[in-house]
Each structure stands twice: as C-alpha cells, then as structure tokens.
C-alpha positions in Angstrom: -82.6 -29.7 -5.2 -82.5 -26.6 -6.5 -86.0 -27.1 -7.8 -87.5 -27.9 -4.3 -89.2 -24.5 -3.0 -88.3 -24.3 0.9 -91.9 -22.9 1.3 -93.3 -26.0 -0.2 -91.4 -27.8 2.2 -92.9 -25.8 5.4 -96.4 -25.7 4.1 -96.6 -29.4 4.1 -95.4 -29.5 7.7 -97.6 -27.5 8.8 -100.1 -29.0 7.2 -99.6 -32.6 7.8 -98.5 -32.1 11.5 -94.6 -32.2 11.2 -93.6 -28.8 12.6 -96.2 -25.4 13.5 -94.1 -22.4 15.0 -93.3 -21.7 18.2 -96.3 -20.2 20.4 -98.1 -19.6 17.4 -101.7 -19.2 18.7 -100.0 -16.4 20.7 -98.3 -14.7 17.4 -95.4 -16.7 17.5 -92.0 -16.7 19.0 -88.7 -16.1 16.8 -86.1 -19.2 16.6 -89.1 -21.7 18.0 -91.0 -24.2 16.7 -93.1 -27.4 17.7 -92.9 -30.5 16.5 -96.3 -32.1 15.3 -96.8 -36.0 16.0 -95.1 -36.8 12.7 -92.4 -34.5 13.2 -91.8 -35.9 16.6 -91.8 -39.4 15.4 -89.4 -38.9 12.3 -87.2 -36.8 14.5 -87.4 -39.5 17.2 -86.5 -41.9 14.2 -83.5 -40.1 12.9 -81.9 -39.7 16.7 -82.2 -43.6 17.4 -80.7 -44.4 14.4 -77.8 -42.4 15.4 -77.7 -43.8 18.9 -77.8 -47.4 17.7 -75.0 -46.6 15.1 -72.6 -44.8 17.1 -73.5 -46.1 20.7 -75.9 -49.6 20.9 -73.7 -51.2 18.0 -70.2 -50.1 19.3 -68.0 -51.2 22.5 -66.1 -48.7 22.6 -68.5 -45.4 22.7 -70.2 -44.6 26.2 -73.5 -42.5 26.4 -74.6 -39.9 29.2 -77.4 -37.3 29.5 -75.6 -34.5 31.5 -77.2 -31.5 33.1 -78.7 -28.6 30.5 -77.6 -25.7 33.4 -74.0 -26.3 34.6 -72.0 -24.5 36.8 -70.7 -21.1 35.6 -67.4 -22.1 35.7 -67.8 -24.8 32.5 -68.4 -22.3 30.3 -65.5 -19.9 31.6 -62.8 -22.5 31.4 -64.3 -23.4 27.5 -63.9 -19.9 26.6 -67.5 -19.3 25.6 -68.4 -16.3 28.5 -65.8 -14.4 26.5 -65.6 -15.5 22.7 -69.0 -17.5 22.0 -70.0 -13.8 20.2 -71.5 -12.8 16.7 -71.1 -9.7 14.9 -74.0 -7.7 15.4 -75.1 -4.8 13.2 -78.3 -2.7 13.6 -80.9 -0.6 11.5 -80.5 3.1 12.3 -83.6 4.3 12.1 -85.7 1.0 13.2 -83.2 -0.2 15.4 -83.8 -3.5 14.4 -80.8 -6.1 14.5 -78.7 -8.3 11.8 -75.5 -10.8 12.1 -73.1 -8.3 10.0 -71.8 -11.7 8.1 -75.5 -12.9 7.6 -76.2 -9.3 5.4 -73.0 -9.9 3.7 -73.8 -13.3 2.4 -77.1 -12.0 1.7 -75.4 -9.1 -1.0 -73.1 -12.0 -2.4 -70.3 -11.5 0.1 -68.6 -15.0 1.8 -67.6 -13.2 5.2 -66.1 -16.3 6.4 -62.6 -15.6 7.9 -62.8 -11.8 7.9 -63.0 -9.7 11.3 -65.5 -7.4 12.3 -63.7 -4.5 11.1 -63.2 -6.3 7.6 -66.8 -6.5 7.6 -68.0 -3.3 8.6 -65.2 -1.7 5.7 -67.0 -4.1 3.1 -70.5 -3.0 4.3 -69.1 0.6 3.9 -67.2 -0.1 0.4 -70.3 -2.0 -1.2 -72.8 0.6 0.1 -74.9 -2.3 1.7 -78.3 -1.3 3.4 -80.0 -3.0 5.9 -83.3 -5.3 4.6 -85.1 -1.9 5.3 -83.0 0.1 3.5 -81.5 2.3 6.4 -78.0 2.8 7.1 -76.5 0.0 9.1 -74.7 1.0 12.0 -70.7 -0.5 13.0 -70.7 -4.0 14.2 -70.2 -5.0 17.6 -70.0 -8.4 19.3 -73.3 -10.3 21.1 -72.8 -13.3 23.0 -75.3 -15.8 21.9 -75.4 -17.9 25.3 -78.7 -17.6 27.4 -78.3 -15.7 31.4 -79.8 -17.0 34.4 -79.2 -17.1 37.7 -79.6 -20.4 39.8 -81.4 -19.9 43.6 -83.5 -17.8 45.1 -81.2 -14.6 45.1 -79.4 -12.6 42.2 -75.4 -12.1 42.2 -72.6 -13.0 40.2 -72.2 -16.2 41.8 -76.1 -17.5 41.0 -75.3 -17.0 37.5 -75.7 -19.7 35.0 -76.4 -20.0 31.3 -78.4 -22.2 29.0 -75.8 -24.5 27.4 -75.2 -23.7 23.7 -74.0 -27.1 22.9 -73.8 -30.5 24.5 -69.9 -30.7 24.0 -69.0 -29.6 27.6 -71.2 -31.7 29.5 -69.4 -34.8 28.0 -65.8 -32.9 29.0 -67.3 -32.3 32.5 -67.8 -36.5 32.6 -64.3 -37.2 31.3 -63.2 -38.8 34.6 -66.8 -39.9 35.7 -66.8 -42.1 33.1 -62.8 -43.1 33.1 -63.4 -43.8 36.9 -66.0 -45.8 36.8 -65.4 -47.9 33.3 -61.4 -47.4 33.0 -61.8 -48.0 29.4 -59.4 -48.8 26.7 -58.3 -45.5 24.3 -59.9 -44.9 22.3 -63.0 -45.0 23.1 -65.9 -42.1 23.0 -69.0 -40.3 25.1 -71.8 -39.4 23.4 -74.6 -37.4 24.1 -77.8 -36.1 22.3 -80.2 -33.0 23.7 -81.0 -29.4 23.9 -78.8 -26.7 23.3 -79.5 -22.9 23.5 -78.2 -19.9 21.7 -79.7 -16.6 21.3 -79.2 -15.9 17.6 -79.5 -12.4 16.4 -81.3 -13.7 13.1 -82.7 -16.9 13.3 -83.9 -17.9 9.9 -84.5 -20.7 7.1 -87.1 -22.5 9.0 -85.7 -25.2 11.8 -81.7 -24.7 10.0 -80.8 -21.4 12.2 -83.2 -21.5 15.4 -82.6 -20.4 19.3 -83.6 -24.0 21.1 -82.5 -26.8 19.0 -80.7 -30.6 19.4 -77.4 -31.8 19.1 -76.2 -35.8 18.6 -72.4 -35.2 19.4 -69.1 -37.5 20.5 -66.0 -36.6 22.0 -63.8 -39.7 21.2 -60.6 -39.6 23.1 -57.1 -40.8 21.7 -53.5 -41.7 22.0 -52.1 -37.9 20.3 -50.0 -40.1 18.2 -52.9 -41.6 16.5 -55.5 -39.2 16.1 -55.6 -39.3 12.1 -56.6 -43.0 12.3 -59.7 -42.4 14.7 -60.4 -39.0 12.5 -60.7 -41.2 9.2 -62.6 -43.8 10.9 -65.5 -41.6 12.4 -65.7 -39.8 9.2 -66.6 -42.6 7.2 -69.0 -44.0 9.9 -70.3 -40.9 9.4 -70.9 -40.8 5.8 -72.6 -44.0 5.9 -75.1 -42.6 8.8 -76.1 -39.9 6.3 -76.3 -42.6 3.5 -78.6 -44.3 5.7 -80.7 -41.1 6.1 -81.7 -41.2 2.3 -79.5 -38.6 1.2 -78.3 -38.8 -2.0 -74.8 -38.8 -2.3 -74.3 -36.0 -5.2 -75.6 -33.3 -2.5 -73.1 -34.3 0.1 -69.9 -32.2 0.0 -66.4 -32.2 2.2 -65.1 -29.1 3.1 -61.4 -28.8 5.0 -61.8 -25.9 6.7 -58.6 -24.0 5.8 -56.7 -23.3 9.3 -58.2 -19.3 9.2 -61.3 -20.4 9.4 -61.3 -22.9 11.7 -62.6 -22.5 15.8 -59.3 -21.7 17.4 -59.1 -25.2 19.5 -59.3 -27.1 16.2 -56.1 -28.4 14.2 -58.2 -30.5 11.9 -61.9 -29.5 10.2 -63.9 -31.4 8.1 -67.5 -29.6 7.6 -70.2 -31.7 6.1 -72.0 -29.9 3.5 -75.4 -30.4 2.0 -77.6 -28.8 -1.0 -80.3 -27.7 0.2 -83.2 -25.4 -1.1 -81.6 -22.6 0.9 -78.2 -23.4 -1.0 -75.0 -24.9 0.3 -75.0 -25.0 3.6 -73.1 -27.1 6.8 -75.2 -30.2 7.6 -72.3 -31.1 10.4 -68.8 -31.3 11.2 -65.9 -32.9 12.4 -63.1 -31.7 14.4 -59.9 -32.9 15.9 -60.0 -30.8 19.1 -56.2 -31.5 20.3 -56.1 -31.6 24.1 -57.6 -27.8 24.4 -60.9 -28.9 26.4 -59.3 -31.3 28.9 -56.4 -29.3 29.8 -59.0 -26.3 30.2 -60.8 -28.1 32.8 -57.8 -29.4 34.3 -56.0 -25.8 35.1 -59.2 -24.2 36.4 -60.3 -27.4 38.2 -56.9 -28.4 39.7 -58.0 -31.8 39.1 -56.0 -33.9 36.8 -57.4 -35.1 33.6 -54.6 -38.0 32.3 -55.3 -41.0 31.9 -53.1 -43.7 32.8 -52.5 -46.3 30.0 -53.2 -50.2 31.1 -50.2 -52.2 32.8 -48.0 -49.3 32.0 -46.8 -46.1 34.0 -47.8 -43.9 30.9 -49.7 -41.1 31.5 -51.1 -37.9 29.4 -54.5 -36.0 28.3 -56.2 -37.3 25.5 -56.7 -35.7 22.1 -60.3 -35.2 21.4 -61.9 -36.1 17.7 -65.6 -34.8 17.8 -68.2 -36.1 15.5 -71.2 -33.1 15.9 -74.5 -33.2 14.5 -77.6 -30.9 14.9 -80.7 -32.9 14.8 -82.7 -30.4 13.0 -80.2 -29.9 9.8 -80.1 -33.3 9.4 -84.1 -33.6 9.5 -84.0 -30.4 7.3 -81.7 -32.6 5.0 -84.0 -35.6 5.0 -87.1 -34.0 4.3 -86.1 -31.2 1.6 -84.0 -34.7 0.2 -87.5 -36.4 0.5 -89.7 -33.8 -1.5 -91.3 -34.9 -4.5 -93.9 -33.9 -6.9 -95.6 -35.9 -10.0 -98.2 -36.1 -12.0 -100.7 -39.4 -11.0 -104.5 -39.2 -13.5 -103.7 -35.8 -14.6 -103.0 -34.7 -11.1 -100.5 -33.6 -9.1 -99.1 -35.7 -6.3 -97.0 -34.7 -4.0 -95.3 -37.4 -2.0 -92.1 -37.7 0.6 -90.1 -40.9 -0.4 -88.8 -41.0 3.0 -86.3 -44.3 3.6 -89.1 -47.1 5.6 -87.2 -46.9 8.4 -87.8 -43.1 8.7 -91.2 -42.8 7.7 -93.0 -41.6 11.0 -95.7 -43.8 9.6 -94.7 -47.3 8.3 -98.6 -48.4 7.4 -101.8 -46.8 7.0 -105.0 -49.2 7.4 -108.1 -48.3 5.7 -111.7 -50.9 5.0 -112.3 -49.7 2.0 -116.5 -48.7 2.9 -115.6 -47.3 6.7 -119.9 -47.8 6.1 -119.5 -52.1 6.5 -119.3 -53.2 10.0 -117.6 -56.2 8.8 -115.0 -54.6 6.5 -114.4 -52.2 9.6 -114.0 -55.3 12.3 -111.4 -56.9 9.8 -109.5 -53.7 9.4 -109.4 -53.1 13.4 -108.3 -56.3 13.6 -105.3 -56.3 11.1 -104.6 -52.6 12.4 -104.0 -54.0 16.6 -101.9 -56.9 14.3 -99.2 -54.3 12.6 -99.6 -51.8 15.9 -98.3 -54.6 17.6 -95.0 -55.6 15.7 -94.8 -51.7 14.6 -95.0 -49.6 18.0 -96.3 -45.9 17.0 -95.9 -46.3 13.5 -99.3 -47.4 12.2 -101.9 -45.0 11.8 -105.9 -46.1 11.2 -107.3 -43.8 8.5 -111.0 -44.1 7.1 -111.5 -40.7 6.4 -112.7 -39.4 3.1 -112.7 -41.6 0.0 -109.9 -44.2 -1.2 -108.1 -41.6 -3.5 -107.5 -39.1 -0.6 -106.2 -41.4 1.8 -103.9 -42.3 -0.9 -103.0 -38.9 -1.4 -102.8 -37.5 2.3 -100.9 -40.6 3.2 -98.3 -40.0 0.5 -97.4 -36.6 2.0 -96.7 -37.7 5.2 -94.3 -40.4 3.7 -96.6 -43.6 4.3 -94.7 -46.5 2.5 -97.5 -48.7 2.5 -101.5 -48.2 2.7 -103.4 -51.7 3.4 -106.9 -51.6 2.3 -109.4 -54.5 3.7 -111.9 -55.0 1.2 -114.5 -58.0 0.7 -112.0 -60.5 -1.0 -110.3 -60.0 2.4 -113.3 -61.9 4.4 -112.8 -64.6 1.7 -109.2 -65.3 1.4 -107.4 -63.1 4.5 -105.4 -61.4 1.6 -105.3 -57.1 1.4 -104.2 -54.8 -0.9 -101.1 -53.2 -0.4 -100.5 -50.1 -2.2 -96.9 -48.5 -2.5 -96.1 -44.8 -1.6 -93.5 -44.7 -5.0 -94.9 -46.5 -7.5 -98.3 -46.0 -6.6 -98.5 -50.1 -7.3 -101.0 -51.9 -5.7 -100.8 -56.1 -4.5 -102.2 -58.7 -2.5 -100.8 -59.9 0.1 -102.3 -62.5 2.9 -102.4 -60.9 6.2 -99.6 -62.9 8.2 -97.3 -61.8 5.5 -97.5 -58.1 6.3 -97.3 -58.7 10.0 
C-alpha cells in the first residue's frame, strides 16, 4: 500500500468522474467534495451492501432515517454543546488555524491521550512551527458542531445545530421503535446519512472532510450480556470489510486503552486500515454502557426501560455501536483497488474493484461504431444487460478498441463486450476481462 501515491488516487477520480471538489468552478470549498456518476454509484454500492448485511438479512436490526436538525436539547443531554471540541492552535503572524494534535502527528508526535496543556508543552519543548514557519500560538478548544437557528427570528431558543453524527437520532427513536415493534433484546436501529462537523483542518482528500456519511447501529442489550453481542457484531463486521475487497493483511484491531477512549465507552475496538496516508481508523466499535439512554431519560423525564417479555423486569439497555463513515470505507476500497502494470510496453492502470462494487459491471462496444449493423447488434445487447443490470452498464464507442479497453479499466469495468461480425453469424461476443486482460466468446443469452 505503501507504494500507492494518494495523488494518483485523486487524479484518477477526477478524471474518470468519481469525486471533483466541492464548488470547484467557484475556487473551491474546504472539507467538500462532489461525487461524479461513478463515485455516486460505487458509493451507492458500498452503502447497500451494508444495509442488506446488517439490516435486509437480519430480524433483529430495525432501520430509520431520522431528522438531520434536531432539537437543541439532543445534543445538550449527549454532551456534545460542551465537549464535542478540538484543540485549536493558530499561526501568529498569518492567523491561520491547525488542530494542535494534527501538527503534532505531523512532527512525529502521537498526541493521542494527552491534554491540551500536554500538547501545547510538547509544541513548546520540540520547538514546533506552524506549516508557515511562525510561532504557534496556545491551544484552545473549538466546537466542531455547525450553529443555526430554526424560524424566522434569532434567540437562544431557535438554535439548532447540524448533527455531527447519526448516533443521536437513533437514541431519540429508542422508544418510537420499542413502542411500536416491542421487540425482543437484543435487537438494533440502524441508520445511514449526513453528518456535519466543522473541522479546523480538513485534509487527506474525502478521509477528514466537513459534510460526510455515516452507516451506524445502536444494538441494545441485556447489561449482563453485552460481551456476547460485542463479539458478534465485530465479526459481522470483519466479514463486511472482507466483502469490500480489502485485503486482510491491511486490516488492524486496536483496543483502545481506557485513556483514550470517549468517556461514555467501557469497551473500544477501532478498526484500522493501511492506507497511502498511513495507518489510520477505517471505523470503530464501542460498547456504550447505558450513558445515552439514561441521558435522555433525566433531561426528558420520560422513562427509557424496557420491560422484558412475560416478566416484571425492567432496566435501560446497554448500547453496542457498530460506526462506519461511508467515505473511509470508499477511501479504503479504492486506494485497496489501485493498480498499475505494464500491458504491450505500456502502462495500465486499472481498479480491480470486487464485481459487485464496480460502478460499472459491463461496458458495450461494436467494434467499427462506423457499421450500422454492428451498432444495431450492440444497442440491442446493451438494452439486454441494462435490463438485468439497472445503472450499471455503460455504452462506450468512443475512440478506438485499445482505449476503451484502457479507460474502461480505470473506472473498474469487470467486463467489456465487444459485437463484432462473427456476432451477426453466431450471436456469440467477445468478452474481455478487466484483470487478466483475457478475452472469450460467449453467446449472448449467456451474459444476460
């Protein structure tokens, strides 16, 4: 991995239509960007296989879509108005602004654990400049959530915020969903979407970004047998990232040591993958204790137990949450997909996305777009695979054989179908293979 050049990685989605920045015909908007047709599709790809994996093929895990603005009182009772913060430090002679832990890592230093002051004293010790080379001044704390204010007037009680996660809007449903479902424990809410933070340094393309999506599940549990549902979503989660094509030699465990972990957690297990940027946390999962239900049940005053079936026992769930961000996991895929070779003295480069990934599962080409009749045929096999393959087959007659073959391997095509003349004799094509670059016949009703 180490060999794969992050700014490879960005070129080519740019160029092939997975992801441009943010507003870029304006100049551009930090911690944005826009997602292409193929970046759309393979993102779209990568989020219904986590749906059907952890929602469509399980009985026990309920999905909702809550509200992105939620009442300001959510977001007291989680804590975030007063701790969702990150150390900020700033340029004194540009002004400009860094997360103090951020300019640590980047001089060598693991800041994880330390407090501000710790920070600001290794800063100080090390001699550490900003990127600029000014002075950096003492850190102080920024809340990453995004203000508004709800209505038509302005006061403390119109405020709202962007949410940063999707966590809280499956709490807020707790007893929506017990109330209308009564299901057995365990069982889960899931819940993909936005979520908004305001970093102070967005960076490393879509990893660290200000508007971005999360695929998390609060699974609630008997207290007593928390460890059993922990080990059980952890290894339905390793075999979802197995399923995303990543190999399994990048993937890393790391149990959060009790220092570093949020302060509602009494169990961490971050997720870890190798990727150009380095080492970094592809997602987590936490055993959250009771700390969000109780939360909404003091400042609520609305009681959050739930009553065990044909028994009198009652108490608030423990809470194991699965969390993924969409975009490090399409980071993962892509950076894991990245491949270069050498093909008649040239180089290819080619993304050996899994099929079921692949934005584009077939490319259809006549091989002279100048025949009428080769042209018909291929319109006609192209409506065949549209049909069985919704969105995912692209018609492509542009330039000669050899750079459809190319273009299409860097957008991950698994399979270009030519129609040439032996096609109007025997209804076979030729099938050529992104990997091996193999080419075969195959009759028509095959491939459909």
């Amino acid at each position: 991995m180490n060999q794969v050049k992050m700014e490879d990685i960005i070129s080519l989605c740019k160029r092939r239509g997975f992801i441009y920045q943010g507003s870029d015909v304006y100049g551009g908007l930090s911690g944005t960007w826009d997602y292409g047709p193929l970046g759309v599709q393979l993102k779209r790809n990568i989020m219904q296989l986590w749906w059907r994996r952890f929602v469509d093929e399980r009985d026990d895990i309920y999905g909702v879509d809550a509200a992105i603005l939620m009442n300001q009182k959510v977001w007291k009772a989680s804590g975030h108005v007063d701790t969702f913060v990150d150390p900020l430090c700033e340029d004194m002679v540009n002004h400009r602004r860094y997360r103090t832990d951020h300019i640590l890592k980047d001089n060598g230093i693991d800041a994880d654990g330390m407090t501000m002051a710790e920070m600001d004293a290794a800063i100080a010790e090390k001699g550490i400049k900003s990127p600029d080379g000014n002075p950096l001044s003492k850190s102080r704390t920024f809340n990453m959530m995004f203000k508004t204010h709800v209505g038509a007037t302005e006061s403390d009680d119109s405020i709202s915020y962007l949410r940063p996660e999707t966590a809280q809007g499956i709490f807020t449903n707790f007893k929506n969903v017990v109330d209308s479902f009564y299901p057995n424990l365990p069982f889960g809410i899931a819940q993909q979407g936005k979520a908004f933070r305001n970093e102070i340094a967005p960076r490393d393309f879509v990893f660290r970004s200000r508007e971005f999506e999360q695929m998390e599940i609060e699974y609630f549990v008997d207290p007593s047998k928390w460890q059993e549902a922990f080990d059980e979503l952890l290894a339905a989660t390793h075999a979802f990232l197995e399923e995303l094509g990543l190999k399994p030699e990048y993937i890393h465990e790391l149990d959060v040591p009790p220092e570093d972990r949020a302060h509602y957690s009494k169990k961490t297990i971050d997720i870890e993958y190798d990727y150009p940027i380095g080492r970094e946390e592809l997602m987590g999962i936490a055993y959250r204790t009771d700390f969000d239900l109780m939360n909404i049940q003091r400042v609520s005053n609305k009681s959050m137990e739930y009553t065990v079936k044909g028994t009198n026992t009652k108490f608030v769930p423990h809470v194991i949450e699965p969390s993924f961000g969409v975009e490090r996991a399409l980071m993962a895929v892509l950076s894991g997909a990245y491949r270069e070779d050498e093909q008649n003295g040239e180089k290819r480069v080619y993304l050996a996305l899994p099929e079921h990934l692949a934005p584009v599962r077939f490319a259809v080409s006549p091989l002279l777009k100048n025949k009428p009749e080769l042209v018909e045929k291929a319109r006609e096999v192209y409506a065949q695979l549209a049909k069985a393959n919704p969105g995912r087959v692209m018609w492509d007659d542009n330039g000669n054989i050899g750079k459809r073959y190319r273009r299409q391997d860097e957008i991950g095509t698994p399979h270009c179908v030519v129609i040439d003349f032996q096609t109007l004799e025997d209804d076979t094509v030729t099938v050529r293979e992104r990997d091996t670059t193999e080419q075969r016949r195959v009759k028509v009703e095959e491939l459909v």
